[in-house]
Residue frames as a rotation matrix with the C-alpha (Angstrom) as fourth column:
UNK 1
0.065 -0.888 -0.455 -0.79
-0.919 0.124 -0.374 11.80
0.388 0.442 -0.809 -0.22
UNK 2
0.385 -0.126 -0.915 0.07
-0.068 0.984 -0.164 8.18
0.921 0.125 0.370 -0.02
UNK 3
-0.488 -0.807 0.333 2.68
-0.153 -0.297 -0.943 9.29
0.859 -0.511 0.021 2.77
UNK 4
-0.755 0.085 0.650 -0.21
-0.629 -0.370 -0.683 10.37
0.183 -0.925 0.333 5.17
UNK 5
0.481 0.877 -0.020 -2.55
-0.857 0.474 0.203 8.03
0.187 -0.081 0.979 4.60
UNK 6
0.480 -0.298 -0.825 0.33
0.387 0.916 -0.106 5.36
0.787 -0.269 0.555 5.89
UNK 7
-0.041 -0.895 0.444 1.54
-0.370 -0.400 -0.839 7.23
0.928 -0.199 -0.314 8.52
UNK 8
-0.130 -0.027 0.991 0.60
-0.948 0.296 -0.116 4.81
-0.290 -0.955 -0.064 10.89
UNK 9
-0.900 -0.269 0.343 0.65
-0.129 0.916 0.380 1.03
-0.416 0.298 -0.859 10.72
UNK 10
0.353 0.771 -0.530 -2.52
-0.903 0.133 -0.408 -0.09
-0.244 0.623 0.743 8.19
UNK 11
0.057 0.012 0.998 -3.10
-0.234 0.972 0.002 -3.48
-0.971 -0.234 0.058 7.58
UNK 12
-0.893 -0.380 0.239 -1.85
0.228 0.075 0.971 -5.03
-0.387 0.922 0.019 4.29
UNK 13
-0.473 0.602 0.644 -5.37
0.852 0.497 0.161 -4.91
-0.223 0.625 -0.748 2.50
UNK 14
0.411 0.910 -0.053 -6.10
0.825 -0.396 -0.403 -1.76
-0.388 0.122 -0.914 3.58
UNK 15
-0.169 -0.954 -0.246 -2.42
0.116 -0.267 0.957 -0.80
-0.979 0.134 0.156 2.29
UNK 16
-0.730 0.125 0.671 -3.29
0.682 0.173 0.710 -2.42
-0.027 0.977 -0.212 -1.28
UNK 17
0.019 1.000 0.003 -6.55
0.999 -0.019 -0.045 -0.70
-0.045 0.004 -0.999 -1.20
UNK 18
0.837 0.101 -0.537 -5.32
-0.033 -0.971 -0.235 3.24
-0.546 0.215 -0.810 -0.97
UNK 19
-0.504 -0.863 -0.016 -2.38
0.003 -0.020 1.000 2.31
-0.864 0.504 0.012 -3.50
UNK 20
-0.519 0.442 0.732 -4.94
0.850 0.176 0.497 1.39
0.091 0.880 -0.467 -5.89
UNK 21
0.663 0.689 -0.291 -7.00
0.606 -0.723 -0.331 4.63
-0.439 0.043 -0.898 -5.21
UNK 22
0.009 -0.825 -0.564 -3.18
0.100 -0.561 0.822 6.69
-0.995 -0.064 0.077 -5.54
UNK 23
-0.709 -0.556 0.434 -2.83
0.150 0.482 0.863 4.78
-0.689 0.677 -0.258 -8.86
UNK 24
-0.260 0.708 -0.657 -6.13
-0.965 -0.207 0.159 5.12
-0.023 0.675 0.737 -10.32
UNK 25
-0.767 -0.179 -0.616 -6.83
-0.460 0.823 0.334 1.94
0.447 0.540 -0.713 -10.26
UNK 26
-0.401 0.658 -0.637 -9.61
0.912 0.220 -0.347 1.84
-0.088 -0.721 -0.688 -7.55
UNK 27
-0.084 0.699 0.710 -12.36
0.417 -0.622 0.663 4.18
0.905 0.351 -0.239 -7.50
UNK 28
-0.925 -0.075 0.373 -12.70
-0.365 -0.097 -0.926 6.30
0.106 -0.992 0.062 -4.26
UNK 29
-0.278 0.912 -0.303 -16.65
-0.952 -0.218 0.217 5.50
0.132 0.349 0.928 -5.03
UNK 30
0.502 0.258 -0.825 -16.02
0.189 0.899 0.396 1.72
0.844 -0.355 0.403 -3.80
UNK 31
0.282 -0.550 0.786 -15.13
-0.958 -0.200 0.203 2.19
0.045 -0.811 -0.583 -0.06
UNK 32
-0.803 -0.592 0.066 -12.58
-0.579 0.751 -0.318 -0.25
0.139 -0.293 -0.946 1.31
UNK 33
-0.564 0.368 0.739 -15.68
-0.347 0.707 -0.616 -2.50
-0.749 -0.604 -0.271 3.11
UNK 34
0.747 0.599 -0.287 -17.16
-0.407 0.070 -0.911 -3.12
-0.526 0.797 0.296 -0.54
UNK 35
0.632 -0.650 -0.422 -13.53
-0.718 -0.287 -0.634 -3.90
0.291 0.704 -0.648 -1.93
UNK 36
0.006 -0.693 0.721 -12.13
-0.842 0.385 0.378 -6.14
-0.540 -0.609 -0.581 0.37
UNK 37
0.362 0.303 0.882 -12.60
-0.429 0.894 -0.131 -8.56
-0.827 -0.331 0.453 -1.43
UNK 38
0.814 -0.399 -0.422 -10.61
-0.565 -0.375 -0.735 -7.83
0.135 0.837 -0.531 -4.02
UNK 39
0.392 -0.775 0.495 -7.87
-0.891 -0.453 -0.004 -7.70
0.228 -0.440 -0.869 -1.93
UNK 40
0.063 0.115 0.991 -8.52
-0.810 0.586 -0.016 -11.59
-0.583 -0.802 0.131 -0.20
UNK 41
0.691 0.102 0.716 -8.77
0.143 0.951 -0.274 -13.54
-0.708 0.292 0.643 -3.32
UNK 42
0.274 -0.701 -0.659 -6.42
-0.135 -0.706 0.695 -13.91
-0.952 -0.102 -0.288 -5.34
UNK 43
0.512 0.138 0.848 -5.54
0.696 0.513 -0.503 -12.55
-0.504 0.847 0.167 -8.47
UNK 44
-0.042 -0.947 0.318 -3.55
0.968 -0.117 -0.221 -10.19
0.246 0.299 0.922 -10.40
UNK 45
0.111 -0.053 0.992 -4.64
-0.270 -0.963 -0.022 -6.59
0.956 -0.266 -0.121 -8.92
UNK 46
0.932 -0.228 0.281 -4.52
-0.285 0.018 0.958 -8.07
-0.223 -0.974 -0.048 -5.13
UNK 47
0.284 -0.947 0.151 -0.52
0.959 0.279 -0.054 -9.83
0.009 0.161 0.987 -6.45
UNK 48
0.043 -0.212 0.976 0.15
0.600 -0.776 -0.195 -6.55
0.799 0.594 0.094 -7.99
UNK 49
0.675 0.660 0.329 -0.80
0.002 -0.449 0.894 -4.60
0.738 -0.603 -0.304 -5.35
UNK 50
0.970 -0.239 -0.052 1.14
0.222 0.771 0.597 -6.60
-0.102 -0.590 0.801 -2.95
UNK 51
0.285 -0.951 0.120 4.13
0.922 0.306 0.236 -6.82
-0.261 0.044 0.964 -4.47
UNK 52
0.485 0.139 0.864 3.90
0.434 -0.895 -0.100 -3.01
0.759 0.423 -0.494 -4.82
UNK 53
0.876 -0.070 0.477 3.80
-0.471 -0.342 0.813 -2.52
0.106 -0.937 -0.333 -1.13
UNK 54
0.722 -0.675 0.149 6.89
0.494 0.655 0.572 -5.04
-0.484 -0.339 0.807 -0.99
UNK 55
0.157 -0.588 0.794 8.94
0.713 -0.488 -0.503 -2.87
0.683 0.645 0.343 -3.66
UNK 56
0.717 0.132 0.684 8.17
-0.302 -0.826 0.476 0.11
0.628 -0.548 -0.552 -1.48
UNK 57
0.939 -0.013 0.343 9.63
-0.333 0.210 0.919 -1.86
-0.083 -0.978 0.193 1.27
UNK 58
0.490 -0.781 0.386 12.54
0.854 0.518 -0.037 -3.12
-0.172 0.348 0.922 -0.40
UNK 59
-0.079 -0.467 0.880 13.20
0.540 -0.763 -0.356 0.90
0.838 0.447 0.313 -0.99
UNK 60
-0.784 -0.550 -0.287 13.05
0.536 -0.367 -0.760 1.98
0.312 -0.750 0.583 1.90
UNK 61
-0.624 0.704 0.339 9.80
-0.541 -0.702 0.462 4.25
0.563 0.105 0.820 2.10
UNK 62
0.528 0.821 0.216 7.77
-0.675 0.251 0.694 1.39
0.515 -0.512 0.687 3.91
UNK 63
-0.778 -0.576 0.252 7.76
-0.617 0.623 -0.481 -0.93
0.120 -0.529 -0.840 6.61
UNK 64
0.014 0.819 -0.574 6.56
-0.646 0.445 0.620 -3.87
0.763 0.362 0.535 7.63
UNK 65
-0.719 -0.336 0.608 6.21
-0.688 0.465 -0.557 -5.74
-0.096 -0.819 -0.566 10.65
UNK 66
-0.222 0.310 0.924 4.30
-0.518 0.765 -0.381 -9.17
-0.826 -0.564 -0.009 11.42
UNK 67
-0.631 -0.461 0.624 5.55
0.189 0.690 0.699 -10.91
-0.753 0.559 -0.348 8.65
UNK 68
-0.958 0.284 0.025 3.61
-0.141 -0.548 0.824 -8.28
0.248 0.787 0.565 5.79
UNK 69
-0.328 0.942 0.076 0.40
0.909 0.292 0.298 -7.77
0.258 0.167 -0.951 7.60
UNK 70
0.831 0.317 -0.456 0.97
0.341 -0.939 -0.031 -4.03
-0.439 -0.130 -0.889 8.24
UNK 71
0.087 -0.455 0.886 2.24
0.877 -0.386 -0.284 -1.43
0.472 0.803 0.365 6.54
UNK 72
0.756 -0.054 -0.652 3.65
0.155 -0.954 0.258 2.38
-0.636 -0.296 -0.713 7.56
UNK 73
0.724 -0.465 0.509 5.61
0.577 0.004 -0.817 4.82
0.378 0.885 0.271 5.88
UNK 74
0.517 -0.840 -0.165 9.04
0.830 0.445 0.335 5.40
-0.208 -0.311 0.928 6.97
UNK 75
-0.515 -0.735 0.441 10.68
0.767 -0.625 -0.147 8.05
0.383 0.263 0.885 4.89
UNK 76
0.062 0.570 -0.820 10.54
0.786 -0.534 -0.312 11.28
-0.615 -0.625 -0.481 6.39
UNK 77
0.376 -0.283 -0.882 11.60
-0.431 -0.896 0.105 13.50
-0.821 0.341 -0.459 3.40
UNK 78
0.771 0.358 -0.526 11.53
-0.607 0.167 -0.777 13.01
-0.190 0.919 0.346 -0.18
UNK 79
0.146 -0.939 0.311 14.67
0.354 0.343 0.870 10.82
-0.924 -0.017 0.382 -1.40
UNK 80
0.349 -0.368 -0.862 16.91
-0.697 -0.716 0.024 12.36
-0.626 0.593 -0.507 -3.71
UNK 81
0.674 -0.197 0.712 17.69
0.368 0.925 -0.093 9.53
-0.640 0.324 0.696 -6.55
UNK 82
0.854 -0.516 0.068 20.14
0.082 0.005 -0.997 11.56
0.514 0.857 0.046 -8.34
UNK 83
0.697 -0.289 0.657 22.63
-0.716 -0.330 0.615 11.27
0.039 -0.899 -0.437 -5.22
């Protein structure tokens, strides 16, 4: 789950990098040290990405601390959106 695989701080790239596996969008078959480099230049799956992890954060479910170079997740328990 996305959850546990942030449950400790994770640097933004390697943040983008198991969203895109979550999503389908990344293969597990490229490992992160083959991929970075996705992540570093930029274009619309590292933006995308990104501004994923910022959405997250804007809901509440992530944080973020040294001005979006790490990432953890936050919520302990599912949120109810029909509340």
């Amino acid at each position: 789950m996305f959850a546990e695989d942030l449950e400790d701080w994770v640097d933004w790239d390697q943040a983008a990098y198991v969203l895109g596996l979550r999503l389908g969008a990344i293969t597990a078959e490229v490992p992160f040290s083959k991929s970075k480099r996705l992540f570093w230049e930029d274009g619309p799956v590292s933006r995308g990405l990104h501004a994923a992890l910022l959405a997250l954060v804007e809901a509440g479910l992530l944080e973020t601390r040294d001005e979006e170079a790490q990432f953890r997740w936050v919520s302990t328990k599912p949120l109810n959106v029909f509340d």
